[in-house]
OpenMM code with the backbone's topology and positions (N, CA, C; nanometers):
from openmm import Vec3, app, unit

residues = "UNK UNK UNK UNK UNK UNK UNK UNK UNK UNK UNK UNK UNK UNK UNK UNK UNK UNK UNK UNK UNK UNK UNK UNK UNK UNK UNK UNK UNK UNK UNK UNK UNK UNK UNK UNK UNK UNK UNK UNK UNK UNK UNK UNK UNK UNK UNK UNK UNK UNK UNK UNK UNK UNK UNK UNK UNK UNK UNK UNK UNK UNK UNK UNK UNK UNK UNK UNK UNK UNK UNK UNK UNK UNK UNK UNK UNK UNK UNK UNK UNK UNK UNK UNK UNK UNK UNK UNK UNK UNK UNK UNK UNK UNK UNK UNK UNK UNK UNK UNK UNK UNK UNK UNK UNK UNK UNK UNK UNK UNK UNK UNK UNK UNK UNK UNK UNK UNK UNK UNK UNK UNK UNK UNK UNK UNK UNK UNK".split()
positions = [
    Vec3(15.7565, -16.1078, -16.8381),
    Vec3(15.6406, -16.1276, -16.7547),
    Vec3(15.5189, -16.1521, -16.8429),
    Vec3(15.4373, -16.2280, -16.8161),
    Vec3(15.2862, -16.2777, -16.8775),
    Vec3(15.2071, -16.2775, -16.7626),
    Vec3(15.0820, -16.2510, -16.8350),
    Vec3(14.9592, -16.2649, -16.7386),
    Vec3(14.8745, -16.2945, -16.8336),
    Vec3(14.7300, -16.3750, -16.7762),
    Vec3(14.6543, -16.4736, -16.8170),
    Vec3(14.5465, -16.3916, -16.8481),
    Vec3(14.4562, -16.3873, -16.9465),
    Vec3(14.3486, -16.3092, -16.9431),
    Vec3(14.2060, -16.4165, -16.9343),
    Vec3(14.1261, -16.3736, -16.8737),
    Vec3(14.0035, -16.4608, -16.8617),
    Vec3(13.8565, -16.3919, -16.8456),
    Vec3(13.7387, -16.4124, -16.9320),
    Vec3(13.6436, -16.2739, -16.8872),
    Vec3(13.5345, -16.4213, -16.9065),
    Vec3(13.4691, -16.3969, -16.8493),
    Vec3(13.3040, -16.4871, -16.8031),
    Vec3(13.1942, -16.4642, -16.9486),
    Vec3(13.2448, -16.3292, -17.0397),
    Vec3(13.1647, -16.2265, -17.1731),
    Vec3(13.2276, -16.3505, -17.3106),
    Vec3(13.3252, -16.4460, -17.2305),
    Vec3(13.3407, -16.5434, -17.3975),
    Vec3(13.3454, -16.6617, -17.3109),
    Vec3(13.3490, -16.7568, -17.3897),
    Vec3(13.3462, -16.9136, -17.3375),
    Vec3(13.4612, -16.9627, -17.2701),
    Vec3(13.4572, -17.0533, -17.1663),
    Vec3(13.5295, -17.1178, -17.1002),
    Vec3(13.6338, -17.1787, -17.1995),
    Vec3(13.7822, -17.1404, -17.1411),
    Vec3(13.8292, -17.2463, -17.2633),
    Vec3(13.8072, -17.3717, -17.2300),
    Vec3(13.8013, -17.4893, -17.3135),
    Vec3(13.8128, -17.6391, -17.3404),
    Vec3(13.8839, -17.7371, -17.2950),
    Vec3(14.0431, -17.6281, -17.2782),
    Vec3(14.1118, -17.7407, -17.2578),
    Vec3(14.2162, -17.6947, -17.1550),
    Vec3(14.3779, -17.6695, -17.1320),
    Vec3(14.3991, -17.6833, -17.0880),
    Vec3(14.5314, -17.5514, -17.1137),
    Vec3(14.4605, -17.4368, -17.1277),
    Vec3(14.4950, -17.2982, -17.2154),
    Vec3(14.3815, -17.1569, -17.1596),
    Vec3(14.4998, -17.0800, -17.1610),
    Vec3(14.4159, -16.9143, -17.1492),
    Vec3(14.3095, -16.8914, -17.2239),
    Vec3(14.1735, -16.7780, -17.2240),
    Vec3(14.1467, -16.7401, -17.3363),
    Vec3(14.2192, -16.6578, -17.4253),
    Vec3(14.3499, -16.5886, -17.3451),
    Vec3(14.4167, -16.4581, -17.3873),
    Vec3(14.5644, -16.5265, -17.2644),
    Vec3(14.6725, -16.4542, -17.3325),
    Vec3(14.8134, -16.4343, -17.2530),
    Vec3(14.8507, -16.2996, -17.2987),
    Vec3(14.8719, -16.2096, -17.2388),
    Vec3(14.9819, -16.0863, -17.2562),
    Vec3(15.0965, -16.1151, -17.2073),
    Vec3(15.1581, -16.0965, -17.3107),
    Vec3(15.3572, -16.0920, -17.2832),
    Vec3(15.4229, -16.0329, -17.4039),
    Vec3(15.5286, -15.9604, -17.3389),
    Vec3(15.6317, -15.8727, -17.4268),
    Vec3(15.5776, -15.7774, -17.5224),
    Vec3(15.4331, -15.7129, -17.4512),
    Vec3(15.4024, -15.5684, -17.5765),
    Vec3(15.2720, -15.6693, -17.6373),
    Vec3(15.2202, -15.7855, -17.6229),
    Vec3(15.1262, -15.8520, -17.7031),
    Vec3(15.0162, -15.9190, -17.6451),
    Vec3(14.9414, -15.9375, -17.7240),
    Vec3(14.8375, -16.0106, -17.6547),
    Vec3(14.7739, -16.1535, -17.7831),
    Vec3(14.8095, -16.2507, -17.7123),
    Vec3(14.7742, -16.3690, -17.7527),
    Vec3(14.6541, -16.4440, -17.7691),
    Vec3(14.5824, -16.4430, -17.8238),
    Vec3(14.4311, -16.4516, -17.8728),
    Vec3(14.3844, -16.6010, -17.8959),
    Vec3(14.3749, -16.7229, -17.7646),
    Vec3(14.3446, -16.8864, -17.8392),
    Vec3(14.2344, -16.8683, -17.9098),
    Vec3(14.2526, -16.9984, -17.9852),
    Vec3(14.1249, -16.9872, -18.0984),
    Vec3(14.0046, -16.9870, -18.0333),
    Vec3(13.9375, -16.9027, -18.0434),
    Vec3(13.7752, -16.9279, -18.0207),
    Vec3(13.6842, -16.9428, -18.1473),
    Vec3(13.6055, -17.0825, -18.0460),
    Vec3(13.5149, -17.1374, -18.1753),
    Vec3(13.3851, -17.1421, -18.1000),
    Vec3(13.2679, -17.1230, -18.2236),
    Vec3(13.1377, -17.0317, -18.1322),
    Vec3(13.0575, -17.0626, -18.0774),
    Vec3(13.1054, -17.0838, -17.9024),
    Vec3(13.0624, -17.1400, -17.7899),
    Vec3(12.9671, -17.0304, -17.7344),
    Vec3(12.8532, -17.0377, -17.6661),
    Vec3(12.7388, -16.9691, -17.6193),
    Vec3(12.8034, -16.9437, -17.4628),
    Vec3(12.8706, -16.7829, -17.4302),
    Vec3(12.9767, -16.7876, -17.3113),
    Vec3(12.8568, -16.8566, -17.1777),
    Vec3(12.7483, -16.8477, -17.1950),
    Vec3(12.6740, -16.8746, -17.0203),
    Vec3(12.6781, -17.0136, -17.0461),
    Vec3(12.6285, -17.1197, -17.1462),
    Vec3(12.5769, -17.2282, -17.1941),
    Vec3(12.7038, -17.3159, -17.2188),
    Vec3(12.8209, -17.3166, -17.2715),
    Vec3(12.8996, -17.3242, -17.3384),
    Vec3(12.8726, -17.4441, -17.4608),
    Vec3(12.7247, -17.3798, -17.4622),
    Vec3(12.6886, -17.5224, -17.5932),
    Vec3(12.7084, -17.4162, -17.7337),
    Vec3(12.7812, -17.5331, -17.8483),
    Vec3(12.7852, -17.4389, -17.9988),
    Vec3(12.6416, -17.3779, -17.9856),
    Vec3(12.6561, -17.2586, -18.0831),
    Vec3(12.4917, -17.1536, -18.1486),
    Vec3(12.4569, -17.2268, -18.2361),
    Vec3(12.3912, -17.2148, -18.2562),
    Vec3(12.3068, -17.2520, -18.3471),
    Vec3(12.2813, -17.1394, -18.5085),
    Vec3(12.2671, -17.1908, -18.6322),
    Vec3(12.2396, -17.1026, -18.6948),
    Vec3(12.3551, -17.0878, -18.8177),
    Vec3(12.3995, -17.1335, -18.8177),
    Vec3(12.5119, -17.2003, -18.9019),
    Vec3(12.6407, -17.1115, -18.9249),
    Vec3(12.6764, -17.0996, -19.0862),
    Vec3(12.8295, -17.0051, -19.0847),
    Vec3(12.7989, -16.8621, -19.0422),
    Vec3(12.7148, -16.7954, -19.0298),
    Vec3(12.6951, -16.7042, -18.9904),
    Vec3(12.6391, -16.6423, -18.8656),
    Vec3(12.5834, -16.7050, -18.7663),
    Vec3(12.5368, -16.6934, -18.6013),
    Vec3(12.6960, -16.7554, -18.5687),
    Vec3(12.7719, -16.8303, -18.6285),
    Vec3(12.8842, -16.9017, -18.6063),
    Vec3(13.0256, -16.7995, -18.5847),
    Vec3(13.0129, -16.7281, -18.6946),
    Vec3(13.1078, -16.6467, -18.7034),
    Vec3(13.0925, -16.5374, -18.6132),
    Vec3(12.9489, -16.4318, -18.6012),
    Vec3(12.9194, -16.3398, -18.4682),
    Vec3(12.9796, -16.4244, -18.4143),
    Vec3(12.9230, -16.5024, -18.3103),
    Vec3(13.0345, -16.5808, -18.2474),
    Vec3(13.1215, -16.5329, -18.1866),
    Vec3(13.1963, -16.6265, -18.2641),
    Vec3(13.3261, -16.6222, -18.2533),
    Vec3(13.4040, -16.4721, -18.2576),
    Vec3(13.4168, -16.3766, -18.3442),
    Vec3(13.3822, -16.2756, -18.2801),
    Vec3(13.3894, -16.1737, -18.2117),
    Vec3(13.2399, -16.1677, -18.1837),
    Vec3(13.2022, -16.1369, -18.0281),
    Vec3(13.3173, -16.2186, -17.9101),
    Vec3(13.3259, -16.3017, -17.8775),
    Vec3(13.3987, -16.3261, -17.8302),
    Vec3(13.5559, -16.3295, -17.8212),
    Vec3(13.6039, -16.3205, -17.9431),
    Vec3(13.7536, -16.2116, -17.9347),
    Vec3(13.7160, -16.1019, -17.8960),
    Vec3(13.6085, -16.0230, -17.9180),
    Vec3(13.5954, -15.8680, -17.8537),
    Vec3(13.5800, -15.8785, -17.7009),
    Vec3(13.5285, -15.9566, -17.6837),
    Vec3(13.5090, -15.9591, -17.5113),
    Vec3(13.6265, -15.9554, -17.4417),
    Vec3(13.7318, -16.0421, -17.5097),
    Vec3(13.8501, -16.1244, -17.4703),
    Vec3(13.9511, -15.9928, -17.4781),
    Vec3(13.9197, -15.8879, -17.5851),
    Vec3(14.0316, -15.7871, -17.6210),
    Vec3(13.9825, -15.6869, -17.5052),
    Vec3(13.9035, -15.6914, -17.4925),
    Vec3(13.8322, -15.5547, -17.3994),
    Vec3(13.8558, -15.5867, -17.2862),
    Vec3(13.8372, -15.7298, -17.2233),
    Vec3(13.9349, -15.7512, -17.1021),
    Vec3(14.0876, -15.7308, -17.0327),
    Vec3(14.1028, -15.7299, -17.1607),
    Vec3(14.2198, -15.6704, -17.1676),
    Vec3(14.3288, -15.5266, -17.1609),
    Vec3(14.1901, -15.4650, -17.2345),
    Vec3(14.2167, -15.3414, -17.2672),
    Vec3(14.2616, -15.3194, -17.3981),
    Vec3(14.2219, -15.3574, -17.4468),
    Vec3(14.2600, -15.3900, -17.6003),
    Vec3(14.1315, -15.3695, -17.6908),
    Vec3(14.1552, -15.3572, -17.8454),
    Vec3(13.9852, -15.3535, -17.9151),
    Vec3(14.0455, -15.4323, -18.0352),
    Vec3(13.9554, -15.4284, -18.1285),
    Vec3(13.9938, -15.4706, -18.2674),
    Vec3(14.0794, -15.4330, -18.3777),
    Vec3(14.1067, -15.2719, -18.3234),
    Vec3(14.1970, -15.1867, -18.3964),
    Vec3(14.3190, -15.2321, -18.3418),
    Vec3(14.3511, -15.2738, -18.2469),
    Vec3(14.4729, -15.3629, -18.1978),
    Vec3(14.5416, -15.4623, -18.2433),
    Vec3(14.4106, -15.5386, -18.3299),
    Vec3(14.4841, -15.6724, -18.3700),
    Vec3(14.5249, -15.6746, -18.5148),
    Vec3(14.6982, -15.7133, -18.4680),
    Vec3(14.8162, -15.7367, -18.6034),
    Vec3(14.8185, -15.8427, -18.6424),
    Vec3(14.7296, -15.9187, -18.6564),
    Vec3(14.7447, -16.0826, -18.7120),
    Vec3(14.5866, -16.1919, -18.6727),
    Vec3(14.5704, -16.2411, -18.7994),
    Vec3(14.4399, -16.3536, -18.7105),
    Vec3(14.4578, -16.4600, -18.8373),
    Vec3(14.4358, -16.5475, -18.7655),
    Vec3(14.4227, -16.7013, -18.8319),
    Vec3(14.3073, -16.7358, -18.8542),
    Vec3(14.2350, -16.7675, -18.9416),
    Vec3(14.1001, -16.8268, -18.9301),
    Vec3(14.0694, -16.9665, -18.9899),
    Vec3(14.0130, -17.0565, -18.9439),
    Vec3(14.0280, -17.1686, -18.9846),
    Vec3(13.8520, -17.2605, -19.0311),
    Vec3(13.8059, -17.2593, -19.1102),
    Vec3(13.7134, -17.3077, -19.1893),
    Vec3(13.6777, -17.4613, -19.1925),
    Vec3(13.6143, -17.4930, -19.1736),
    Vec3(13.5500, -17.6083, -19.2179),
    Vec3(13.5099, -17.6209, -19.3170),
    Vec3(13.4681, -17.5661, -19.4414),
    Vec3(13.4331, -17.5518, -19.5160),
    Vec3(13.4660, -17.4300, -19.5812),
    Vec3(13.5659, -17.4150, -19.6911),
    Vec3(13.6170, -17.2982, -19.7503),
    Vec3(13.4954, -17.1791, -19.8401),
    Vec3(13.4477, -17.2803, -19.8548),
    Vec3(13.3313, -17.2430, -19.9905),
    Vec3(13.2534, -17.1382, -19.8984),
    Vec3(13.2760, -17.1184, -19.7762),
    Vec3(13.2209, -17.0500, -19.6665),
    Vec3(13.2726, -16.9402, -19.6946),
    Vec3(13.4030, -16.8497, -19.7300),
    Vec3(13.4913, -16.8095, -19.7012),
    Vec3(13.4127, -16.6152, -19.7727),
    Vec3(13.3435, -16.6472, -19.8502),
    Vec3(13.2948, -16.4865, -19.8624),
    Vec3(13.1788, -16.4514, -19.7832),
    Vec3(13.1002, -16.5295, -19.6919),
    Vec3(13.0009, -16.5279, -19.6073),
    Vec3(13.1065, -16.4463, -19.4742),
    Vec3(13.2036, -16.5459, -19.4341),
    Vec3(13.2824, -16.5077, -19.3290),
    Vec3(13.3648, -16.3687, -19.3581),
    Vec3(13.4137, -16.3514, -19.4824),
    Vec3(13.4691, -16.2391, -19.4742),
    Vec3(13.4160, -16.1303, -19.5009),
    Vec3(13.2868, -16.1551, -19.5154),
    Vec3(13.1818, -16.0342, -19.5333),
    Vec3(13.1336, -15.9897, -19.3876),
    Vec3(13.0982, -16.0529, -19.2875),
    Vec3(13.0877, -16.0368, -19.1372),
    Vec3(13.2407, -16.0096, -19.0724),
    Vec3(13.3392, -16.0191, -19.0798),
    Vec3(13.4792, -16.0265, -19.0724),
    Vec3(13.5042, -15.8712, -19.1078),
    Vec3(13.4466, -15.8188, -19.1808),
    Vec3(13.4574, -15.6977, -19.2511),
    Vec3(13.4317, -15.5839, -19.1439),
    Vec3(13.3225, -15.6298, -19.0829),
    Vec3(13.2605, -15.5713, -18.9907),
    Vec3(13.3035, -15.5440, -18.8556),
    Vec3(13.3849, -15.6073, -18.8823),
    Vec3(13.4556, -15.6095, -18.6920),
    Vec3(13.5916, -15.5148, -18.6936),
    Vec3(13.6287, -15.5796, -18.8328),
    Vec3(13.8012, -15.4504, -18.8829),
    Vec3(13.7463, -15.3577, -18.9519),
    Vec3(13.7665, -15.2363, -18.9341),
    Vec3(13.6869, -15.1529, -19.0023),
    Vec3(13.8394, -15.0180, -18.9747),
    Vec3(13.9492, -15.0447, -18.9685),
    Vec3(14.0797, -14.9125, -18.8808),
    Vec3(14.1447, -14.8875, -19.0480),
    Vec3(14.2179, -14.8647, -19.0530),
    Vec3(14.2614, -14.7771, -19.1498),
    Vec3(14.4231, -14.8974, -19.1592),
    Vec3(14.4157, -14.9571, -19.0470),
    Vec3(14.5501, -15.0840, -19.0969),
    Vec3(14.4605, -15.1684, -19.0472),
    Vec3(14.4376, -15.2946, -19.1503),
    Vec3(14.3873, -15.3801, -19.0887),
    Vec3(14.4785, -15.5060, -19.0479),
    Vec3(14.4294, -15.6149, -19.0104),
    Vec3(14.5492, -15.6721, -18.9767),
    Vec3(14.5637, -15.8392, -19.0749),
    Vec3(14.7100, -15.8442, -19.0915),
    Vec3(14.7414, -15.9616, -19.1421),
    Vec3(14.6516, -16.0938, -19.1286),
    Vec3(14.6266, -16.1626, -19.2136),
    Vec3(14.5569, -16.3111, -19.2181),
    Vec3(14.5908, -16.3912, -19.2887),
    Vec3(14.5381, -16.5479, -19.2419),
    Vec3(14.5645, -16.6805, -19.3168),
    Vec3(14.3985, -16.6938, -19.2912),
    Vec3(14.3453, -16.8091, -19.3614),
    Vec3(14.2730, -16.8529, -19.3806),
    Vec3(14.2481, -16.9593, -19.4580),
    Vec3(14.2680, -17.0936, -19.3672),
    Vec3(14.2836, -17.2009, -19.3824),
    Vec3(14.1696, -17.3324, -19.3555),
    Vec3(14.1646, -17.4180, -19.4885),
    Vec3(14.0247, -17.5166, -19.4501),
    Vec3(14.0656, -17.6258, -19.3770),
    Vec3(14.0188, -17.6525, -19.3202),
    Vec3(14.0225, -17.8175, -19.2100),
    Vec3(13.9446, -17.8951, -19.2274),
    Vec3(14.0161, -17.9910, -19.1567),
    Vec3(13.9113, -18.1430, -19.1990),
    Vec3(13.8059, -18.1226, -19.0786),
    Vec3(13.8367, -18.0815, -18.9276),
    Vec3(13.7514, -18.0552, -18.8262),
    Vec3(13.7765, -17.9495, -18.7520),
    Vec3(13.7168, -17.9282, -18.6197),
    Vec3(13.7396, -17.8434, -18.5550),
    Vec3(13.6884, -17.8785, -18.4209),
    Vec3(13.7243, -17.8308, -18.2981),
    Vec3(13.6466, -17.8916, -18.1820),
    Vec3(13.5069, -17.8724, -18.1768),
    Vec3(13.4255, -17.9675, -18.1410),
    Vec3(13.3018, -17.9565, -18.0782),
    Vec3(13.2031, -17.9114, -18.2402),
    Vec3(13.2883, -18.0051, -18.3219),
    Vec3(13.2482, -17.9859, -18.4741),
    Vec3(13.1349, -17.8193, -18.5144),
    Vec3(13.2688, -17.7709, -18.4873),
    Vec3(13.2087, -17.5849, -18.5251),
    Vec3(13.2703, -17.5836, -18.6564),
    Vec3(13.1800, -17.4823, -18.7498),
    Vec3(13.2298, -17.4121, -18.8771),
    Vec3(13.3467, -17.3685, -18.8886),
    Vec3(13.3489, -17.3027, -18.7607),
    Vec3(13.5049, -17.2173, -18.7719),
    Vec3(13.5920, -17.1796, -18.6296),
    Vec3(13.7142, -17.1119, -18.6176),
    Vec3(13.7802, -17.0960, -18.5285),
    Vec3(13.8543, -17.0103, -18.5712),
    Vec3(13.8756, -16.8943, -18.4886),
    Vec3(13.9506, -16.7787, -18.5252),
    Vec3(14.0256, -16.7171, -18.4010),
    Vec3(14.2355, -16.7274, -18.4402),
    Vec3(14.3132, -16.7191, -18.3280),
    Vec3(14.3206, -16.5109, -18.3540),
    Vec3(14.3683, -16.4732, -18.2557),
    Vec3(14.4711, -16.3495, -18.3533),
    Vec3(14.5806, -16.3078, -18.2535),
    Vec3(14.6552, -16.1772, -18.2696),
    Vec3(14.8057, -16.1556, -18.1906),
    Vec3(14.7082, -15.9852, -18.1883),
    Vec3(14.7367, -15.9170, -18.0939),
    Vec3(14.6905, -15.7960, -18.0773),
    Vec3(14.8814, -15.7143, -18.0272),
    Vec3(14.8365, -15.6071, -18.0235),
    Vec3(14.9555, -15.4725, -17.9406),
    Vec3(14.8850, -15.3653, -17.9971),
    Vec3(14.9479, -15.2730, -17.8388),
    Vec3(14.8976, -15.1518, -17.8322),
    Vec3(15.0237, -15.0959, -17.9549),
    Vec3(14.9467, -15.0048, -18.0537),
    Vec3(15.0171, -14.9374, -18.1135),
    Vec3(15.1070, -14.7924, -18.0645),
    Vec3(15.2761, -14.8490, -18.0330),
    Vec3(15.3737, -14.7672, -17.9614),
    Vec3(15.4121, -14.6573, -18.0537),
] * unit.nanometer
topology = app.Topology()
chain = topology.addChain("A")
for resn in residues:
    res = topology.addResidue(resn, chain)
    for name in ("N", "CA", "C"):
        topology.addAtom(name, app.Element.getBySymbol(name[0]), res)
């Protein structure tokens, strides 16, 4: 069984996808890239208003859920620019803060939708 997660606190998705799916013990996290949830225009303010963001908006998305940040076993993050990559993981720092943090990639791209800095997926579960 799956169910769809959707909260009004992060951006509409884009396309043609959940913001969140729970199935089998997990919760499925699409990439969010850092859309203004009332506006759904990018922030302004570059790799860093970029990254809050983005985010903020996995937290919205986990808490709809019932879920938090200490939940999540995995995140992808994807860069536009690598050279970015100690700015982001210095704010990144801030959001995992549990005693296991969770697995990552962190990967540069040539783009991203709606030409954002960055995009960040992850996999959450309640710890059984």
């Amino acid at each position: 069984m799956k169910r769809s997660i959707d909260t009004p606190d992060a951006p509409k998705a884009v396309g043609p996808y959940s913001q969140a799916v729970e199935a089998g013990g997990f919760l499925f996290l699409s990439g969010a890239i850092p859309l203004d949830p009332a506006s759904g225009v990018l922030v302004e303010g570059g790799i860093e208003a970029q990254t809050r963001r983005v985010l903020d908006s996995l937290g919205a998305i986990l808490a709809a859920a019932g879920y938090s940040f200490a939940d999540v076993v995995k995140t992808t993050v994807f860069l536009k620019d690598l050279s970015q990559f100690a700015v982001v993981n210095g704010i990144y720092a801030g959001y995992f803060t549990g005693p296991v943090l969770p697995a990552r990639a962190t990967i540069q791209v040539g783009a991203l939708p709606k030409d954002a800095w960055i995009e960040i997926e992850a996999v959450a579960c309640h710890a059984g």
